[in-house]
Structure formats: structure tokens, C-alpha cells
N, C-alpha and C positions, 0 to 999 in steps of 0.2 A: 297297307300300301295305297287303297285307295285313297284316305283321308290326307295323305300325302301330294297324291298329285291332285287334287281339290285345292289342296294347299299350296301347292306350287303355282296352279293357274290362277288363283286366289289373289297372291302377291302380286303375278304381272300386272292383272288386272289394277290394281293397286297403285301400283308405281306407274306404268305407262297407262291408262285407261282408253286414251285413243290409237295406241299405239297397238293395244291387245284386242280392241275391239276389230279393227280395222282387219287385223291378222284371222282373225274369227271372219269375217266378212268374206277374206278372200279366199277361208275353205271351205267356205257355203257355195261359192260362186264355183269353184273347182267341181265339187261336187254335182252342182246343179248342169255344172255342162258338162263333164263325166254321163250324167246322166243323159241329156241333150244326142250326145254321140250315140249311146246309144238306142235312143228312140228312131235316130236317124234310118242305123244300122239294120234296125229290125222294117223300120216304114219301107227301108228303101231296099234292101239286101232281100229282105223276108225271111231269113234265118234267126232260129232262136238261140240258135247254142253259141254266140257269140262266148269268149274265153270270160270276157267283165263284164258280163252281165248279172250274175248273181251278188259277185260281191259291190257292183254300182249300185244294185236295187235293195240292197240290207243298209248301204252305208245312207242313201237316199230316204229312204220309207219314213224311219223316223222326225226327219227333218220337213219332210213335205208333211206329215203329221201335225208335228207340231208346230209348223207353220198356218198350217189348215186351224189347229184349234186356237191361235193367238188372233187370225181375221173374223170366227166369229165369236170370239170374246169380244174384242174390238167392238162387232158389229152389235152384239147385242146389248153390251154395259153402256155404249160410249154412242153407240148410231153414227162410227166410223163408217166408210168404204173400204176396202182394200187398199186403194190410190191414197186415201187419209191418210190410212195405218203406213204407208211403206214414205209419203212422206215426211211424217213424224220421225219414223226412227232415222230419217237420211239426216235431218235437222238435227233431231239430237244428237246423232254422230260428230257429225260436221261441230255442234256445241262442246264434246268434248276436246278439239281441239286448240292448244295451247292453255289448259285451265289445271289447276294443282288437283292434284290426285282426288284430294278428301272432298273438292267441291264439285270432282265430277259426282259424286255418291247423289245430289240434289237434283240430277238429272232424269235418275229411276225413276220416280213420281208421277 
């Protein structure tokens, strides 16, 4: 089953590349301020037992993770910043747009 939906997200990717990337964008951004609200909540409320806070902070963690470990790869292979790193990938985002599917794959690199 999983290899399935690897394979399904596989394909969009495929076929629309800016289309799917962009869709991925805006559940990062969902998340990130899913998350947001919550910080709000607790800075501001002081209460922890908020109803979405456990499943904001499992669905979060991982992303802020691998976020964290993609700026100091950046930083340490490449002698990126952070501000480098986020606007590269806006650029390449923004380059997959209107390009044939197989020439966005030259973009990865």
C-alpha cells in the first residue's frame, strides 16, 4: 500500500511539478501556522491542554526537523544562510513554472 501512494504522489509530481510542489507548499504553510496558533494559545491563554495541540506538535516536529537538518546541510556543504537556502528554493519553485514535466527533474541539482 505504501508503495502505492509513493506512486501516486510520484506521478503528480510528474505530471504537474509546479502544480504538486506548490500543493506541498501550501501544507507546509497550513501546518506551520496550525502550529503558529498554537504557540499563540499557550504564550497567550497559558493553558496546555489545548484540544490540537498534540496532534499540531506530531504533525509539526517532523518538518521543523527536517527543515532544521536541510539549513545546516546547506550551511555546512554549500556556506549557505538560511535567507540563501529559502531563496533558492522560492527561485526554483517559481523555475518550475510553465516548464515540461521531464525538464523540471534538472532543477533538483
Amino acid at each position: 500500500m505504501e508503495d502505492r501512494n509513493g506512486l501516486t504522489r510520484t506521478q503528480g509530481l510528474v505530471r504537474n511539478p509546479y502544480g504538486h510542489i506548490t500543493g506541498v507548499t501550501q501544507c507546509l504553510e497550513a501546518t506551520f501556522g496550525a502550529l503558529y496558533r498554537q504557540r499563540n494559545a499557550l504564550a497567550h491563554a497559558g493553558g496546555i491542554d489545548a484540544v490540537a495541540l498534540r496532534s499540531t506538535l506530531s504533525r509539526a516536529a517532523p518538518l521543523v526537523a527536517a527543515g532544521i537538518d536541510r539549513i545546516v546541510d546547506a550551511a555546512l556543504k554549500e556556506g549557505l544562510s538560511p535567507l540563501e537556502l529559502a531563496a533558492r528554493a522560492k527561485l526554483r519553485l517559481e523555475g518550475l513554472r510553465g516548464r515540461a514535466p521531464v525538464d523540471a527533474v534538472d532543477l533538483l541539482g
